[in-house]
ZATI-573145 format. One record per residue (C-alpha): residue number from 0; z, y, x. Coordinates in steps of 0.1 Angstrom, whole numbers. Example, Ala and Ser with C-alpha at 12.3 -4.5 7.8 and 13.67 -1.06 7.14 Angstrom:
REM residues 2
pt pos 0 w 78 v -45 u 123 $
pt pos 1 w 71 v -11 u 137 $
//
This chain:
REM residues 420
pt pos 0 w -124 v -309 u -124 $
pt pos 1 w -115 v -296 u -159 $
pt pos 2 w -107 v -259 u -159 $
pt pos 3 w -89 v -240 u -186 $
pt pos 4 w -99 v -212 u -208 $
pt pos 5 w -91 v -178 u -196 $
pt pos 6 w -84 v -154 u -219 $
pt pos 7 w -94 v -116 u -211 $
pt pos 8 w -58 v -92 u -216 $
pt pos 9 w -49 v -55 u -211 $
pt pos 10 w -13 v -53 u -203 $
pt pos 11 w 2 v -22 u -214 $
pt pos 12 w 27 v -3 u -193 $
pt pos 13 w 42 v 33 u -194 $
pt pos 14 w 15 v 58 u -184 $
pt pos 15 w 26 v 95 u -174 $
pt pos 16 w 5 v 113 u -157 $
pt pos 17 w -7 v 145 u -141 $
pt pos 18 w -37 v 153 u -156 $
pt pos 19 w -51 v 177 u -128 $
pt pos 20 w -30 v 166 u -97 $
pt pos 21 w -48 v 186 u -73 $
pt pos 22 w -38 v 217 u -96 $
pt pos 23 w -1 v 207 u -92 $
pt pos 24 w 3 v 202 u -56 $
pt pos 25 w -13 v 239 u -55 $
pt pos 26 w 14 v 255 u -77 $
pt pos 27 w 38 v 235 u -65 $
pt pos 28 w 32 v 243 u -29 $
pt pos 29 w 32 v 281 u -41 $
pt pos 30 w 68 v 279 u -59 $
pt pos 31 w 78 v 262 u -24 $
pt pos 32 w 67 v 295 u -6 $
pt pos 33 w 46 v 279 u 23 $
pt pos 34 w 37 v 314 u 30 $
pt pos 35 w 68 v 320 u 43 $
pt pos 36 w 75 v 292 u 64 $
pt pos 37 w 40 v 302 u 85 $
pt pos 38 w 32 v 327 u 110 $
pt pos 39 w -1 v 339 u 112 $
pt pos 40 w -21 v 315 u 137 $
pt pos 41 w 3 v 286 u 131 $
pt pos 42 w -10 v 252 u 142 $
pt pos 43 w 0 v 227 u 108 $
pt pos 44 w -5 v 194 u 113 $
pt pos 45 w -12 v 178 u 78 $
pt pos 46 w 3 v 139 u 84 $
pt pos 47 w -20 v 116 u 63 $
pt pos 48 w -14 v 83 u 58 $
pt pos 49 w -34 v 48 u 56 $
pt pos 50 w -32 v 34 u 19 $
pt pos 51 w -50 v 39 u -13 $
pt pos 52 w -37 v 68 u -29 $
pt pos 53 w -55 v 84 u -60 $
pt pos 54 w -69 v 119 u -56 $
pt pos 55 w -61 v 116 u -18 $
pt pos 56 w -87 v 134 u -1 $
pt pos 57 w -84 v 162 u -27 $
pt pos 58 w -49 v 164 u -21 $
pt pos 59 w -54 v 164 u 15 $
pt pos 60 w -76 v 194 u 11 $
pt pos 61 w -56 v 214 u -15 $
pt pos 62 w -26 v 212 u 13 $
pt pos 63 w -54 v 223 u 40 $
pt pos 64 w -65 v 255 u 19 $
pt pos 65 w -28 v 261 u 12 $
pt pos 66 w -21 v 264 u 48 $
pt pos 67 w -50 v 282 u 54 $
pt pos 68 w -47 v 305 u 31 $
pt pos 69 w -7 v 311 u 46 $
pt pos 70 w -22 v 319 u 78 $
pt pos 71 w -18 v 283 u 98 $
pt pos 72 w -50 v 268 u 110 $
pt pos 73 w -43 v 236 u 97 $
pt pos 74 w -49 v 198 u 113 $
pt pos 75 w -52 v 163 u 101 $
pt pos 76 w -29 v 138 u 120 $
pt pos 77 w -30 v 101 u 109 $
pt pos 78 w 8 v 89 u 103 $
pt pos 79 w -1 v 54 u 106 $
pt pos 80 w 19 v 30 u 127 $
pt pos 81 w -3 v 11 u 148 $
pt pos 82 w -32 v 9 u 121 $
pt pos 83 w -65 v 14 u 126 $
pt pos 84 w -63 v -7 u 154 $
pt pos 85 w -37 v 8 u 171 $
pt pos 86 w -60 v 33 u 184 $
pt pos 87 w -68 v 74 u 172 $
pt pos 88 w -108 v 62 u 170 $
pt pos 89 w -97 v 35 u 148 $
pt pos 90 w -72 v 55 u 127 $
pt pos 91 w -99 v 86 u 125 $
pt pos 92 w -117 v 59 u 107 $
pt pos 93 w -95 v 47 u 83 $
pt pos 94 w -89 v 81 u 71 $
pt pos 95 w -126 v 86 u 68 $
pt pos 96 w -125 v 54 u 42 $
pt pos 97 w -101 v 69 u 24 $
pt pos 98 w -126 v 103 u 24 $
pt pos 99 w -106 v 123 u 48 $
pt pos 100 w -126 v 141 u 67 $
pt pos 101 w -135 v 173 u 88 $
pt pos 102 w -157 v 178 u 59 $
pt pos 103 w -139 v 166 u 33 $
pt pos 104 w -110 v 183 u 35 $
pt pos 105 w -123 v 212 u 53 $
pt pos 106 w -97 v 210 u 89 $
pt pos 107 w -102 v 190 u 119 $
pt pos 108 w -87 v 152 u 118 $
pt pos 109 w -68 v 148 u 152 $
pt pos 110 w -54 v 118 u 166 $
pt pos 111 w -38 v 105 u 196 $
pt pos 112 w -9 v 75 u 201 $
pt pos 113 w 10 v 97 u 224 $
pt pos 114 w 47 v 102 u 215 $
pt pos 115 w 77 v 117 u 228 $
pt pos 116 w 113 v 111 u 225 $
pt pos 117 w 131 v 135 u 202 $
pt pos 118 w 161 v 121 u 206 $
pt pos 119 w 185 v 87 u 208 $
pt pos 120 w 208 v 72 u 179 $
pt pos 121 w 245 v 64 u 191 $
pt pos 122 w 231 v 33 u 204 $
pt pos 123 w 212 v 42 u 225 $
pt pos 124 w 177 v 34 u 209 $
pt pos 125 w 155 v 65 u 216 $
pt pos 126 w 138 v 83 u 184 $
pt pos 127 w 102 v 87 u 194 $
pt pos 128 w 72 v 110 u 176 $
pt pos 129 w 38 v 115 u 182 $
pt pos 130 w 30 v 145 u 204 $
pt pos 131 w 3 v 159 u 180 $
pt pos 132 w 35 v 164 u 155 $
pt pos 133 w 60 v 175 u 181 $
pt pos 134 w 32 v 203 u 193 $
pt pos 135 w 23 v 219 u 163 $
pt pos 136 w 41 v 248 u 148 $
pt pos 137 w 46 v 232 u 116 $
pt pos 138 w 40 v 195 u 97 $
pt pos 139 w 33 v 185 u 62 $
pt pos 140 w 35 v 153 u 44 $
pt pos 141 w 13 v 140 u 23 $
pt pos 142 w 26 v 101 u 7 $
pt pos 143 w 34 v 84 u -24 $
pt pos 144 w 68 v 71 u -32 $
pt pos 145 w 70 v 34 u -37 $
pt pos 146 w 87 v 1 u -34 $
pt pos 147 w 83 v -13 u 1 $
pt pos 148 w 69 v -50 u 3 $
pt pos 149 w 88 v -59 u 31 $
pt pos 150 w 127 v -47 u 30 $
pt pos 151 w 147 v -29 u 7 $
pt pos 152 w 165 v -1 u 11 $
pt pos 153 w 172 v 38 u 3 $
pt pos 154 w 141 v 49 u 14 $
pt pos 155 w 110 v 25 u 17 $
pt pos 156 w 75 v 34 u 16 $
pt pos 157 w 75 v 76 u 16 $
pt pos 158 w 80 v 109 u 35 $
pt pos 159 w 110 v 96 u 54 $
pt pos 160 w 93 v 65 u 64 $
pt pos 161 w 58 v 82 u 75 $
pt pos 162 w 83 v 107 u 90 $
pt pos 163 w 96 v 80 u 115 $
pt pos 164 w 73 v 43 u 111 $
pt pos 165 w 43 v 64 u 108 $
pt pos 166 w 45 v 95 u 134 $
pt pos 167 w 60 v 68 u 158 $
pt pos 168 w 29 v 57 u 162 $
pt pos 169 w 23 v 25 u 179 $
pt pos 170 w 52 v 27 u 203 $
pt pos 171 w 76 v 38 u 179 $
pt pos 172 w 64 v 16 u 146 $
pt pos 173 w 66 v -15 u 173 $
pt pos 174 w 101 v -5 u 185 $
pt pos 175 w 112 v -2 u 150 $
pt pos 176 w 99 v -31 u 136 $
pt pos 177 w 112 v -54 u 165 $
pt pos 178 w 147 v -57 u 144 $
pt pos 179 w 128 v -77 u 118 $
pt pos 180 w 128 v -62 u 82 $
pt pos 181 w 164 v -62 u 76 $
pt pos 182 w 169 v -33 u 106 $
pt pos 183 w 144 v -11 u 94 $
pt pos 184 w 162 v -4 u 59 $
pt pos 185 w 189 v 10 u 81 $
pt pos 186 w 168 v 27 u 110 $
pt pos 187 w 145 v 49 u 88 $
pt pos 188 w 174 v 68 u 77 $
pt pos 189 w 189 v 73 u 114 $
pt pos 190 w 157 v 81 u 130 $
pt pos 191 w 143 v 107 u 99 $
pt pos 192 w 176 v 127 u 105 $
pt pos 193 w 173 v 128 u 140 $
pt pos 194 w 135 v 140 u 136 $
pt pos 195 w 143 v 165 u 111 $
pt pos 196 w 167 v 179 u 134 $
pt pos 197 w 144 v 181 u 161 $
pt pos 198 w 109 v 186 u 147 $
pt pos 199 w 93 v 212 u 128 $
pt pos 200 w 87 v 195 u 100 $
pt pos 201 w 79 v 225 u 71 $
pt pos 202 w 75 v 200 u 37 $
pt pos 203 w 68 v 167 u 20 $
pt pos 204 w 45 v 164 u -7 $
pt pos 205 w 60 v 132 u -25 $
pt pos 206 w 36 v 114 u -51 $
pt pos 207 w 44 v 91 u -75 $
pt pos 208 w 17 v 69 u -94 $
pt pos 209 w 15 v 49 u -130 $
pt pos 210 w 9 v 12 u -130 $
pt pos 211 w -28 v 19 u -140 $
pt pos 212 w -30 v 44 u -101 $
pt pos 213 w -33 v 73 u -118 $
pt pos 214 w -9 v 105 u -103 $
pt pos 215 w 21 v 104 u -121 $
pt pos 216 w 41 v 130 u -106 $
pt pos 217 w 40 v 155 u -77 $
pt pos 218 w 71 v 164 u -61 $
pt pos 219 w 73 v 192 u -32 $
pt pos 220 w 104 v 188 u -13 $
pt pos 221 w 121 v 207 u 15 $
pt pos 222 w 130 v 191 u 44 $
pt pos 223 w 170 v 195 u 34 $
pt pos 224 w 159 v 173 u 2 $
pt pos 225 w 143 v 146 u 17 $
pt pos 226 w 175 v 124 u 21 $
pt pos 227 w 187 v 132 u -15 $
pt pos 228 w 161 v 134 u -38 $
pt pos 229 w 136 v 106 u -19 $
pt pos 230 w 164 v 78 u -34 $
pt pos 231 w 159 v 90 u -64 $
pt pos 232 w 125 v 91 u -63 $
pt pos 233 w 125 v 55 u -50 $
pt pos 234 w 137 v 45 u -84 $
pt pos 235 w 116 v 59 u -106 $
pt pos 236 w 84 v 46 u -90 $
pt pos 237 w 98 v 11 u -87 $
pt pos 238 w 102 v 19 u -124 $
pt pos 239 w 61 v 27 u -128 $
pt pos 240 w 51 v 3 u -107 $
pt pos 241 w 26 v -25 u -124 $
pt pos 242 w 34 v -64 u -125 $
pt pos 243 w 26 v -95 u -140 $
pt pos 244 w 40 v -99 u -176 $
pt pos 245 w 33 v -133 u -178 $
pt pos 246 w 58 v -157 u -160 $
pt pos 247 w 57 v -194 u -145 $
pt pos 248 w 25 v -194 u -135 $
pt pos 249 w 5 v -225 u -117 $
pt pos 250 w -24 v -204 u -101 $
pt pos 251 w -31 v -168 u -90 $
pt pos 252 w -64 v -163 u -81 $
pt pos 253 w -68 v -126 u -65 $
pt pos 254 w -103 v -112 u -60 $
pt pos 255 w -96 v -89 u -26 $
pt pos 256 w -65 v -79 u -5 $
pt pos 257 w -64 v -50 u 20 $
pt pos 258 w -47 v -26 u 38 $
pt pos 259 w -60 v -2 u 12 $
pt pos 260 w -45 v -19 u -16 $
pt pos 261 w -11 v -28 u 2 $
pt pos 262 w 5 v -25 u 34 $
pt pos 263 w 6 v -67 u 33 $
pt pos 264 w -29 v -68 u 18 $
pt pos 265 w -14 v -81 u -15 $
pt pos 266 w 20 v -62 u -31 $
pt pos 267 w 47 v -87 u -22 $
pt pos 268 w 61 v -73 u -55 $
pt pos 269 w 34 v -81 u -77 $
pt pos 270 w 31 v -114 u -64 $
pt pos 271 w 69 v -121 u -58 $
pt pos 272 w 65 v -138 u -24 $
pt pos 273 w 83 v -119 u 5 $
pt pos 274 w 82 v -150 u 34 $
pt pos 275 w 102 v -131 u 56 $
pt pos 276 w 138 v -142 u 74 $
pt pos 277 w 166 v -126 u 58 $
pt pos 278 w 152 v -112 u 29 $
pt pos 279 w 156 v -125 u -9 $
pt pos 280 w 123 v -140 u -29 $
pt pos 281 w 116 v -125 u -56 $
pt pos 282 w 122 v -149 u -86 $
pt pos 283 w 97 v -129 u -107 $
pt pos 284 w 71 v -138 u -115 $
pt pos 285 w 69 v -176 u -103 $
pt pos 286 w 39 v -186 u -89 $
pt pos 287 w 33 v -219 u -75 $
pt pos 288 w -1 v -214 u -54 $
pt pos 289 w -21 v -184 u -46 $
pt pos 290 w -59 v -183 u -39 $
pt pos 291 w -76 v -154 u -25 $
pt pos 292 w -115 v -148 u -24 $
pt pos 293 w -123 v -122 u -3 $
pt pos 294 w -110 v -88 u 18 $
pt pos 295 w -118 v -54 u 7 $
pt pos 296 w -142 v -31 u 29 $
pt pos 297 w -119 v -5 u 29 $
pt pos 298 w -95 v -26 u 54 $
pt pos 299 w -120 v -29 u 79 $
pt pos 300 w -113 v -68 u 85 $
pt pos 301 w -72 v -59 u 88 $
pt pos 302 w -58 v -94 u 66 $
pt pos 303 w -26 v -88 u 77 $
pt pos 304 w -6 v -105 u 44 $
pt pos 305 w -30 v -134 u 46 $
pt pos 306 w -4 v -156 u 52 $
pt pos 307 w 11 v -148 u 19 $
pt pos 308 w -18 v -171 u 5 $
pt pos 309 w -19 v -206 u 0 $
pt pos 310 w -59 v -211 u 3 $
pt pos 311 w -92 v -182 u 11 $
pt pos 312 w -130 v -185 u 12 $
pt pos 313 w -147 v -190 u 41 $
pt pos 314 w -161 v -155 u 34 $
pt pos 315 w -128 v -137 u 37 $
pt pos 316 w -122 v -157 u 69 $
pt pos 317 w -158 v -148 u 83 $
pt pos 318 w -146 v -111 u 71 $
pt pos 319 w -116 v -114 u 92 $
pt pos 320 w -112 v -89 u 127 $
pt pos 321 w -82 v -105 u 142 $
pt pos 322 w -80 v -72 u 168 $
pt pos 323 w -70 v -51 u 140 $
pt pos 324 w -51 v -79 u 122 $
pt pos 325 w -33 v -88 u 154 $
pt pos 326 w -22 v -49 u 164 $
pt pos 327 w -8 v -50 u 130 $
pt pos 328 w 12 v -82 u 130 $
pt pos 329 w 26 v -74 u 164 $
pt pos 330 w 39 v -44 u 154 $
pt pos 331 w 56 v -53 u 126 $
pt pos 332 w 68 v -86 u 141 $
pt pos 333 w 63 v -106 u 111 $
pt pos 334 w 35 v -128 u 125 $
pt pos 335 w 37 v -155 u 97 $
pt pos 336 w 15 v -130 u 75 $
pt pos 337 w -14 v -135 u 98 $
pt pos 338 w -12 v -171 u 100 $
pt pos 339 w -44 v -184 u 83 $
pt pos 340 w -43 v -204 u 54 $
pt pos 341 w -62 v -231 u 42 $
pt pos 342 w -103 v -225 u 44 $
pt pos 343 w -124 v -238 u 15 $
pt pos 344 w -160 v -231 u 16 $
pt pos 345 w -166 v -213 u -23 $
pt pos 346 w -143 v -202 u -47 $
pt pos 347 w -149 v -229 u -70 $
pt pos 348 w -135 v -254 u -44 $
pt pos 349 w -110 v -225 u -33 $
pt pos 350 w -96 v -228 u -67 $
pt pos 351 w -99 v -266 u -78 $
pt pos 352 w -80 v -271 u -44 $
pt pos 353 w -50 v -248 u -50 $
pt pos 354 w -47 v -271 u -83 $
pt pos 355 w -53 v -306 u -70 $
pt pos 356 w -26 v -299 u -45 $
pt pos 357 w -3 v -298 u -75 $
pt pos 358 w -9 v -327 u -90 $
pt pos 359 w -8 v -312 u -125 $
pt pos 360 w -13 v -341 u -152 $
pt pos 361 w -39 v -318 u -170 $
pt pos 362 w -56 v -293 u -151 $
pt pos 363 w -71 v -282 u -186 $
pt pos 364 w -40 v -269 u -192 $
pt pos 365 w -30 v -251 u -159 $
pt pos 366 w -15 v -214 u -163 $
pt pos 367 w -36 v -193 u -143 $
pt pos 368 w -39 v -154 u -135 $
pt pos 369 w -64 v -140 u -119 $
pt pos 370 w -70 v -99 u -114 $
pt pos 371 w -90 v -81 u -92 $
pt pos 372 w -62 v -68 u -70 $
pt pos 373 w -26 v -62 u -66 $
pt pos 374 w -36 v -26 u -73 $
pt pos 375 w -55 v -31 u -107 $
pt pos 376 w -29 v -52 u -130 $
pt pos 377 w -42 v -35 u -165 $
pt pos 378 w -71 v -56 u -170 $
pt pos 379 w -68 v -93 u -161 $
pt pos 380 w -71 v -128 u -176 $
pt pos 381 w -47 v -157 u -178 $
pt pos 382 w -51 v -190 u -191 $
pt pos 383 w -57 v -200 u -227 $
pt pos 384 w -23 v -225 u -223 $
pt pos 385 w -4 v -196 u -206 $
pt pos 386 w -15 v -166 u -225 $
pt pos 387 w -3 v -190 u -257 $
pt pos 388 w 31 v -184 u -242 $
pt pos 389 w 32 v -149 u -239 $
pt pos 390 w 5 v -139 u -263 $
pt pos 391 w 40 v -120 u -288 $
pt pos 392 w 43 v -93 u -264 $
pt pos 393 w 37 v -62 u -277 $
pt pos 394 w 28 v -53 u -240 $
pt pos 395 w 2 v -79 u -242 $
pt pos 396 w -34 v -75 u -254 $
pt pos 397 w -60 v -98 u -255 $
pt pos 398 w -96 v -81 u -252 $
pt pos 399 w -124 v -111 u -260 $
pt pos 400 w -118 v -146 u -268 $
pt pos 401 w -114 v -176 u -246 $
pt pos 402 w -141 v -183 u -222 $
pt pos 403 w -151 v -204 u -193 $
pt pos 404 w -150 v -196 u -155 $
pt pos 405 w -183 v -184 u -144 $
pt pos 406 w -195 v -199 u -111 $
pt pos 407 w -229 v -194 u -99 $
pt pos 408 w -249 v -220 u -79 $
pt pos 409 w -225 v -211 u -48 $
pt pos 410 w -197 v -217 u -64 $
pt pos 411 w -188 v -179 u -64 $
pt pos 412 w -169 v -165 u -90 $
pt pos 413 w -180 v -135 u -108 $
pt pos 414 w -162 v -108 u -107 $
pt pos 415 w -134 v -88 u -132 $
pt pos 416 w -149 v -58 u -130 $
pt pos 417 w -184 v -70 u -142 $
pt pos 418 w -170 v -83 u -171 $
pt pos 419 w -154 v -55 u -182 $
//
């Protein structure tokens, strides 16, 4: 089969950023006056969470030594759902990808699925949070601000959400999720007021990143902010956020997905494929067939989102740990996202597949995009016949000439970031 051209591009978006985040969350944690909130001895739990987040670890610790040097003897609790396996060993080791440590962040990482109910909604449904949080004197929480990829609402992916999906642990991120995606807009809301009734929970430290995952701006709020300002906050990372500029596309072929990257593996923003009952598709950025070659390490065989793809490798498949993939799935109740797609046995026949499905009347002139990830959108390459589309943007910036695929004997594909 004859391939296109693909065309190395930088696509340019807006790119605040905080140039020593670690710095910032300092101060800022300072003007909040943690001291005051602390008694001498205090047990903090610091709630940590389980996606890619830049400077993580070195936030983590920067909240630790604040603590510390307030008086608490801070904690590290995973706020993870049913993650990791839906198990504290499992979760302890997810933050440990991330480099969150004992170590790392100088305070012990603590976890345990137990939860207790704080409370009930006028309906009945009980408000559960995990006993770890419940027990300590005083919680902190770490998270970035960002569109969800599965509902949409006031608050998606945040401090409200880690508040209730995330310290519910198992139990609770099942019970939520068991409304499909269109209750949980309205649930996180309910459940975070009840649990910042009821819990101690001291601050949130609220992190928004630039399309290119750098720190864009650190926000310390007080509990009595969270349901104000968070909105707001919602908007301007959805805003920041990266995406395809190029529209109408045949072919995406994306290097890894993983937990790390997204909570569905691959953002069902960047991709514009949601695949879930009752909520919208996206009808940006239009892409007939996507092709994915492999999982990250990071996710620890998790591929739940894998059902967002048309075709994988055999070697994602063989990377696969349906356990993990399966505690995830269940909890979230969207079970179409770990439905395997088509296997081909090298990229190569990965991607000439995704096109001969189509039918296109010159595959020379398919309109392709491949990246690394959903995560790393500055630096891709699209298709000589596309990229003559949308080669006027100003956003738009082609880095080296036309070129052909690369395919070794294997039929593997090599790699973006070697290129680069």
């Amino acid at each position: 089969m004859q391939l296109p051209e693909m065309v190395p591009v930088r696509q340019h978006f807006a790119a605040d950023v905080v140039h020593d985040p670690v710095a910032e969350v300092r101060r800022l944690l300072a003007s909040a006056d943690l001291g005051a909130a602390i008694r001498a001895g205090d047990r903090i739990a610091v709630a940590a969470g389980s996606r890619g987040i830049a400077h993580i670890a070195a936030i983590t610790a920067a909240v630790v030594a604040a603590i510390r040097e307030a008086g608490g003897r801070p904690f590290v609790l995973p706020a993870m759902g049913s993650h990791g396996g839906a198990n504290p060993d499992g979760q302890r080791q997810v933050l440990a990808g991330y480099g969150i440590t004992e170590t790392t962040v100088g305070a012990p990482v603590e976890a345990t699925m137990d939860v207790v109910q704080v409370g009930s909604l006028e309906d009945g449904t009980p408000v559960l949070l995990n006993r770890l949080a419940l027990e300590a004197d005083g919680v902190v929480l770490v998270n970035r601000i960002k569109p969800h990829t599965s509902f949409r609402g006031q608050y998606e992916s945040g401090l409200m959400k880690m508040m209730t999906i995330g310290l519910g642990s198992h139990r609770g991120a099942t019970m939520a999720h068991a409304g499909g995606a269109d209750r949980l807009a309205r649930l996180i809301p309910a459940w975070g007021k009840v649990i910042l009734d009821r819990a101690p929970i001291l601050l949130g430290v609220a992190l928004i990143e630039n399309a290119y995952e750098q720190t864009a701006r650190v926000v310390v709020l007080k509990p009595q902010e969270f349901a104000e300002q968070e909105p707001l906050l919602l908007q301007e990372a959805r805003q920041a956020m990266p995406r395809l500029l190029v529209h109408g596309i045949d072919l995406l072929i994306v290097e890894e997905m993983g937990k790390d990257i997204s909570g569905t593996g691959m953002d069902t923003n960047v991709i514009g494929r949601m695949m879930l009952p009752g909520v919208p598709e996206p009808t940006e950025p239009g892409i007939a067939r996507i092709v994915v070659l492999d999982l990250t390490d990071r996710t620890h065989g998790n591929a739940n989102g894998v059902g967002l793809a048309d075709i994988v490798t055999r070697r994602l498949f063989e990377r696969i740990d349906l356990q993990a993939t399966y505690a995830n799935v269940f909890t979230t109740t969207f079970l179409n996202r770990a439905h395997i797609p088509v296997i081909m046995g090298s990229d190569r026949d990965a991607i000439e597949g995704a096109l001969r499905v189509q039918h296109l009347e010159d595959t020379a002139a398919a309109r392709i995009v491949r990246i690394a990830s959903t995560l790393e959108l500055a630096h891709i390459e699209v298709s000589a016949p596309l990229y003559a589309c949308f080669g006027q943007r100003p956003d738009l910036e082609a880095t080296a000439g036309p070129r052909p695929f690369r395919f070794d004997t294997d039929g593997r594909l090599e790699r973006l970031s070697k290129e680069r």
